[in-house]
Residue, then its C-alpha position, 0 to 999 in steps of 0.5 A: x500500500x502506497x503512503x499518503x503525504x503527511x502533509x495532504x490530509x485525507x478527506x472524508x467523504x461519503x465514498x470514503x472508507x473509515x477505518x475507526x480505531x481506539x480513540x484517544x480523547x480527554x480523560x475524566x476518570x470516576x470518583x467511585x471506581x477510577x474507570x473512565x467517565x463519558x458524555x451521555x446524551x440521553x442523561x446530560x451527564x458523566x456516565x461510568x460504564x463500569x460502575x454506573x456512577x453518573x456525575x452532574x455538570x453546569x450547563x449554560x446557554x452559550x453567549x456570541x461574541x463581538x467579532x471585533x475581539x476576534x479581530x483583536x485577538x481577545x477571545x479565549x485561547x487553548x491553554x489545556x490542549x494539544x493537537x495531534x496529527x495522524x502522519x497517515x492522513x493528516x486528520x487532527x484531533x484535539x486531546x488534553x496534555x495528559x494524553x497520548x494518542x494511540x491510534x488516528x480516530x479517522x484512519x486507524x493508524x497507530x503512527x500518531x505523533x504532536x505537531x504542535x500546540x493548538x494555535x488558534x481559538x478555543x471554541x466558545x460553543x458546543x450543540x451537545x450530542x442528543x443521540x447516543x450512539x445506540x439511538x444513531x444506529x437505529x436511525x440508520x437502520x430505519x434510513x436504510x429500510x427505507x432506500x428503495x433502491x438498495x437490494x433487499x437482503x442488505x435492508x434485511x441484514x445492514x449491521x452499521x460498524x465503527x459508529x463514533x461520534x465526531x464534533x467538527x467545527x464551525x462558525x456562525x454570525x449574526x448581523x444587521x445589515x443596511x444595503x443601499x442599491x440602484x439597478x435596472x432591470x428589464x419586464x419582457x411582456x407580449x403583445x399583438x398585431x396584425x400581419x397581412x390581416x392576421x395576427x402575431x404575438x410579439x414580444x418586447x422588453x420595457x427597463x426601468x431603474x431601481x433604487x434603494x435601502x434594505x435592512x436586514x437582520x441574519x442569525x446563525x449563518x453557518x459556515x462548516x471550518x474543516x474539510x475532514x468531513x466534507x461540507x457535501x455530506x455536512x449540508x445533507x444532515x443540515x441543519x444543526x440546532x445551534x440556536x441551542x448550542x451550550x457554552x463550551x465545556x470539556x465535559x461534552x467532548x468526553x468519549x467523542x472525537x474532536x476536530x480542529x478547524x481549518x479556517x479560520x474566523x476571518x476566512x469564515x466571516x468572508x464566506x459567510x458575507x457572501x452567503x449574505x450578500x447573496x440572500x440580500x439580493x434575493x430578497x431586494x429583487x423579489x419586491x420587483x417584478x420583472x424578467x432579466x437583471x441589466x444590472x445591480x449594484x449594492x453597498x452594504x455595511x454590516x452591523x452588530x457583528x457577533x460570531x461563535x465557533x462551536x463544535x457540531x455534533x456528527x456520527x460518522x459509520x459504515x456498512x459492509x456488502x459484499x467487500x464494499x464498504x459504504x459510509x453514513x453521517x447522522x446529525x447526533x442532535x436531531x438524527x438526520x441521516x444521510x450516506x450512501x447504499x448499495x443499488x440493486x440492478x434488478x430493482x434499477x431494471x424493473x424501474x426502467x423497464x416500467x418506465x419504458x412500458x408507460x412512455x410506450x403505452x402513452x405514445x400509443x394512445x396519442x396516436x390512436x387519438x390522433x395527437x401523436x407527440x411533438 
């Protein structure tokens, strides 16, 4: 098997095998019995699975943050952490100083060594996982039952393996906007006239100018920071409920998997600008009617700047049939699934073969009514 550049990390996708391993994750050991503690999402709390002991946490609601402090650099940053790199396929993970990898939580490997100090923010939000993997199972379970094109004995027989909880990295912002803009845009309508004694639809395009001020006010414009998962299969099982995201702890990341972000905030940000500058253009040319853009021109300036970096929660799994292996994401706050399956030729045939019935018996029924097809 051929190396993987260090310095390329891997991305996963749907079409991606994912080879889970022991992970190795901040610690938090159990007062009573000295076995590991983990998050539970059906309890809210610190679960021992050796001993049963459960042990409470603070929880609050998480705050933004003005993004001028991010842009000064006076947000929080990681003093408890490092991040370790898999020299296999370039995934990190963010675990405590007390711990050492033993395996890469994405590819298996054992070959996990530091890179670095975790340069960058510590994330002020976290939307707690509300499934347990237990829960993330079933979901795919019933998800794949439901794909009607998957052969029958896979619905039958699916077995979901290596199910891990993944948090990957996020931004959002809120802002208030003020756009002032000025246009042309141009109304194509018909009408008709005569032509050597009979008539004849025309067309004609009337323009006319537009101008203005529009207020706008956006929450929570989510741009994914990591490319680990890609945002193809992220935007599937969208959206995450972060209007409910709690504010960062350790203890919600116990027995899960964290991923660093890529991009950065201000990376984020410009993204996010785009997304709306783009929704304010929707909304202005939608109190017009008309049928081409000449042109349109806006300035807009954005107000009231808050941002969060949170850590959205995902499980990551697959499924094996016949030697391949096909991979599933849930949404672990509302358990929204979404993957891939294997196809059964036959289903595909008897589709296509009923498809190809119906067109027949639709031509032919024109043509003995005398209206065959243009």
């Amino acid at each position: 098997m051929s190396e993987k550049p260090q310095d390329a990390p891997q991305n996963y996708d749907s079409e991606t095998v994912y080879d889970k391993a022991e992970k190795a994750t901040a610690i938090s050991k159990c007062g009573a019995c000295g076995a590991n503690l983990v998050y539970r999402p059906d309890t809210e709390c610190l679960s021992c699975s050796h001993c049963g002991n459960q042990v409470g946490f603070a929880s609050f609601q998480s705050v933004k943050l003005p993004f001028s402090q991010l842009l000064a650099g006076q947000v929080g940053k990681w003093t408890d952490t490092h991040v370790f790199q898999c020299s296999n396929c370039g995934a990190k993970e963010i675990l405590s100083r007390s711990d050492i990898a033993k395996s890469c939580g994405f590819c298996g490997t054992s070959n996990v060594v530091q890179t670095q100090e975790l340069s960058g923010l510590k994330p002020n939000a976290v939307l707690p996982f509300k499934l347990t993997k237990e829960s993330a199972i079933e979901r795919v379970i019933q998800w794949t039952k439901r794909k009607f094109f998957a052969p029958r004995r896979f619905k039958n027989d699916v077995s979901p393996e290596d199910v891990d909880g993944v948090y990957n990295p996020a931004f959002t912002f809120d802002t208030a906007t003020v756009t002032r803009y000025e246009g042309r845009l141009g109304k194509t309508e018909t009408y008709t006239v005569m032509v050597n004694g009979k008539p004849s639809v025309r067309t004609k395009t009337v323009y006319f100018n537009i101008s203005g001020t529009y207020a706008g006010d956006f929450r929570d414009v989510l741009i994914h920071a990591s490319s680990v998962v890609k945002p193809k299969d992220l935007s599937k099982i969208q959206p995450f409920d972060t209007a409910h995201s709690k504010h960062y702890s350790n203890n919600y990341l116990f027995g899960f998997v964290a991923n660093q972000y890529e991009k950065d905030g201000r990376v984020c940000w410009d993204e996010a600008k785009k997304q709306i500058d783009a929704r304010i253009k929707a909304a202005i040319l939608r109190q017009y009617t008309y049928t081409t853009v000449q042109s349109f021109r806006a300035d807009t300036s954005y107000n009231n700047l808050y941002f969060s970096y949170l850590l959205l929660p995902v499980y990551i799994g697959h499924c094996d049939w016949r030697k391949k292996v096909y991979n599933f994401f849930v949404n672990g706050s509302t358990g929204k699934v979404s993957g891939k399956t294997p196809v059964s030729p036959v289903r595909v045939g008897i589709v296509a073969g009923l498809a190809t019935v119906l067109v027949a018996a639709a031509i032919a029924l024109a043509v003995i009514f005398g209206n065959p097809p243009a």
